[in-house]
C-alpha positions as CSV (number, residue, x, y, z in Angstrom):
1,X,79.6,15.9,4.4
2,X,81.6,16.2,7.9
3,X,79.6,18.9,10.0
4,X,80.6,20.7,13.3
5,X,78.3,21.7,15.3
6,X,78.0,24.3,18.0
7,X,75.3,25.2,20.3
8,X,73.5,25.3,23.3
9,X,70.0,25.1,23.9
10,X,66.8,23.7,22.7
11,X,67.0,25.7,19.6
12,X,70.1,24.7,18.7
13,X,69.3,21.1,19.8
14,X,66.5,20.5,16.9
15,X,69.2,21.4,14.4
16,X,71.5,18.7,15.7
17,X,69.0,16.0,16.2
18,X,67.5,17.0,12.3
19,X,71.2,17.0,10.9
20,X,71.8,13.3,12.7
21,X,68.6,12.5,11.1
22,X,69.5,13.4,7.6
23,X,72.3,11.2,7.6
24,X,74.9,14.5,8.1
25,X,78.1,12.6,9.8
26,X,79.3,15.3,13.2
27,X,82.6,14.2,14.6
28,X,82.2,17.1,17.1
29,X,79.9,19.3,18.6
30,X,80.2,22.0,20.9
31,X,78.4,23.7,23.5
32,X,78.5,25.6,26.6
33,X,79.8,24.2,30.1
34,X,77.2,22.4,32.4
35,X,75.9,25.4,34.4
36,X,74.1,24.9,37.9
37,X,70.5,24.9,37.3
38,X,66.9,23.9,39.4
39,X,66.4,24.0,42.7
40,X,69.3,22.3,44.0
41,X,71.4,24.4,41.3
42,X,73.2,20.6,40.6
43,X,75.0,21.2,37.4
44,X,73.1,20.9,34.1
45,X,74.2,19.6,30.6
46,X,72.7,21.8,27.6
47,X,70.3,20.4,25.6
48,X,72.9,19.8,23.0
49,X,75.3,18.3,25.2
50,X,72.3,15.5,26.1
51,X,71.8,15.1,21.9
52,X,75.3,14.5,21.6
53,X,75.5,11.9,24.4
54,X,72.4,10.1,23.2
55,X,74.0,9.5,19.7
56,X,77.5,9.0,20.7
57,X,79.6,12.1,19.5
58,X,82.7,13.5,20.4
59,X,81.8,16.7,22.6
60,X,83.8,20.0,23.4
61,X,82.8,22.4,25.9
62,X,84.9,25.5,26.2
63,X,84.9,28.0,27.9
64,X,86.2,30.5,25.4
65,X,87.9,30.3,21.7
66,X,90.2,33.3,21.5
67,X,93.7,31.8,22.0
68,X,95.0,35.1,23.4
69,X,91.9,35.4,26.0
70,X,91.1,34.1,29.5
71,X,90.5,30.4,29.0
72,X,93.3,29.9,26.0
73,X,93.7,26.7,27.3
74,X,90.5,25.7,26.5
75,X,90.6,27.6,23.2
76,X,93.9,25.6,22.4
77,X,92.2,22.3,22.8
78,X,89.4,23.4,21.2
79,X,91.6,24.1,18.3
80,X,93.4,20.7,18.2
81,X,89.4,19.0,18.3
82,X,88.1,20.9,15.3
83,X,91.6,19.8,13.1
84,X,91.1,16.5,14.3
85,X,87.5,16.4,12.8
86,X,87.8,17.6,9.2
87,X,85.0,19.3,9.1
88,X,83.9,20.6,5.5
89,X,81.5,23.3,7.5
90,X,80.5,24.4,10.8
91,X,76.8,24.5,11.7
92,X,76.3,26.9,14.7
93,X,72.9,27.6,16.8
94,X,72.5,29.6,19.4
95,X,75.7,29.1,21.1
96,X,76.8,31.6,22.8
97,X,80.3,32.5,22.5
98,X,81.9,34.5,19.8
99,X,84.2,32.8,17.0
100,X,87.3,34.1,16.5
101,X,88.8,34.7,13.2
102,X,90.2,31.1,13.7
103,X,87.2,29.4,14.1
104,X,85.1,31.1,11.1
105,X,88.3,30.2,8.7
106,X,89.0,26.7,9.7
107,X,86.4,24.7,8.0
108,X,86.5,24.8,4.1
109,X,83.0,26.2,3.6
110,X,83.2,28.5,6.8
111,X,80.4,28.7,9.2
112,X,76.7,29.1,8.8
113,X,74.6,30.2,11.1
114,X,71.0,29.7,12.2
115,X,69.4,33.0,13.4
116,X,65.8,33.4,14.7
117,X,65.0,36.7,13.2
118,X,64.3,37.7,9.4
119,X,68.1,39.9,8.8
120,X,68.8,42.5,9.3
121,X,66.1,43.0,11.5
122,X,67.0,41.8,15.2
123,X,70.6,40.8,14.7
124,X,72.3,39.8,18.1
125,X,70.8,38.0,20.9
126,X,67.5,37.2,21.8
127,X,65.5,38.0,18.4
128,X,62.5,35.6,19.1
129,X,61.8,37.7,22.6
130,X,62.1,41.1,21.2
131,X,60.3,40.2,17.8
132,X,57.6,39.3,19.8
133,X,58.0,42.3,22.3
134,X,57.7,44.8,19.3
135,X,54.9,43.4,18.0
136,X,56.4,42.1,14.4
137,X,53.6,40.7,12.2
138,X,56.6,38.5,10.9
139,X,59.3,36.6,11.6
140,X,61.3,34.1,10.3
141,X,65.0,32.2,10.3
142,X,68.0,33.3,8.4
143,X,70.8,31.1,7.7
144,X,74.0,33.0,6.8
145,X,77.4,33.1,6.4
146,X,79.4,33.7,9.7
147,X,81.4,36.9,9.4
148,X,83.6,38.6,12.4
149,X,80.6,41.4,12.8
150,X,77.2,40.3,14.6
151,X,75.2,38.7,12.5
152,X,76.2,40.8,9.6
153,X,77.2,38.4,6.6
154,X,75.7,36.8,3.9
155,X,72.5,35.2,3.9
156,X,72.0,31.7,1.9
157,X,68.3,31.2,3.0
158,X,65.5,32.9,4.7
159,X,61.8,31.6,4.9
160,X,59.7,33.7,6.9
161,X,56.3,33.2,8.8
162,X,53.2,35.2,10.5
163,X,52.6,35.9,13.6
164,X,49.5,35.5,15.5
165,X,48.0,38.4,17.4
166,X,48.5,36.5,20.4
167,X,52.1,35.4,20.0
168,X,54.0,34.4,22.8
169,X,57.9,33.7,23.0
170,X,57.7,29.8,23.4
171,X,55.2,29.3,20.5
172,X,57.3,31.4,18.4
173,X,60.3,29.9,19.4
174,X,58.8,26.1,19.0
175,X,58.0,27.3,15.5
176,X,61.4,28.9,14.7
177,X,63.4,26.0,16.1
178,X,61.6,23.5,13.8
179,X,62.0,25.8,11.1
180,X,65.5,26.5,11.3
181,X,66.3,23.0,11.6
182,X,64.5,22.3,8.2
183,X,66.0,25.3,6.6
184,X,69.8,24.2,7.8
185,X,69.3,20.3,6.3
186,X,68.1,22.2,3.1
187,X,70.8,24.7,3.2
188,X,73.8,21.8,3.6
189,X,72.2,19.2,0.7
190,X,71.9,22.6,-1.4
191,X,75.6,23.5,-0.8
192,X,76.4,19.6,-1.4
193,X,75.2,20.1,-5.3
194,X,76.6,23.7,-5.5
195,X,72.9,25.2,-5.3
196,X,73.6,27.8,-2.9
197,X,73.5,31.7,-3.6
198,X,74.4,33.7,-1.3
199,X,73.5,37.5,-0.9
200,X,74.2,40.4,0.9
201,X,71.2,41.5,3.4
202,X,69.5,44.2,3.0
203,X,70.7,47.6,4.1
């Protein structure tokens, strides 16, 4: 199975390296520009962009997707690279841009998403911070099926953990990066065989 995959940071990394790792073939991956960062503010590949150097891939790094938008240019050429790769699916992690209509219907079995937060609770950005600023005695990763709302669609797995009493945002996210990355492997050698289900989430 081809794979696309788009994403940004450390989360989103751990899903790449543990789709390489399963033997998943991505002719593309995307991610956000290099942005300035330390104390020189030099600019600063993403930890996905440094995964997909290591290994070789072909990288894309828009600034925006909407063809009709700011950066269409970039949009455009993003277009022409996800054609060119024949993607059966599109993993996506953390990336931060939206997808257009475009982008969700291009591969044949759409794109799935891995989200830090147990849906419908703490759809959006940033779930693992305000999981643990509410004090949530659980949490967990949802992959679903991309939709055009946010983080609305259908959910194909969802495993779900405890937290301590003590929880902090980078133990929680250490423990929800490694588990997403499991959960997505599983998800793709599930929809391989035809074992996925999806389901609506609940109201």
């Amino acid at each position: 199975m081809k794979v696309v995959f788009a994403g940004t940071p450390e989360f989103a990394a751990q899903a790449l390296r543990a789709l390489l790792a399963a033997g998943f073939q991505v002719p593309l991956v995307l991610t956000q520009p290099d942005r300035p960062a330390g104390r020189g503010m030099k600019l600063q590949a993403s930890p996905v962009k440094q995964v997909a150097l290591e290994h070789g891939l072909a990288l894309a790094q828009p600034r925006g997707l909407r063809l009709d938008g700011r950066w269409a240019e970039d949009a455009a050429a993003a277009r022409e690279a996800l054609m060119a790769a024949h993607a059966q699916v599109m993993v996506v992690a953390a990336y931060g841009l939206i997808l257009p209509a475009w982008v969700l219907q291009m591969p044949m079995m759409g794109c799935l998403n891995i989200h830090a937060s147990l849906l419908p609770r703490w759809r959006g950005a940033a779930p693992i911070h305000r999981a643990v600023q509410a004090g949530d005695e659980r949490s967990g990763v949802t992959i679903m099926q991309m939709d055009e709302g946010l983080d609305t669609g259908p959910m194909l797995l969802k495993e779900d953990l405890c937290l301590a009493a003590e929880e902090t945002t980078a133990r929680l996210h250490d423990r929800l990066a490694a588990m997403g990355a499991r959960l997505i492997v599983e998800t793709l050698e599930l929809a391989a065989c035809g074992g996925l289900h999806p389901g609506p989430q609940p109201a």
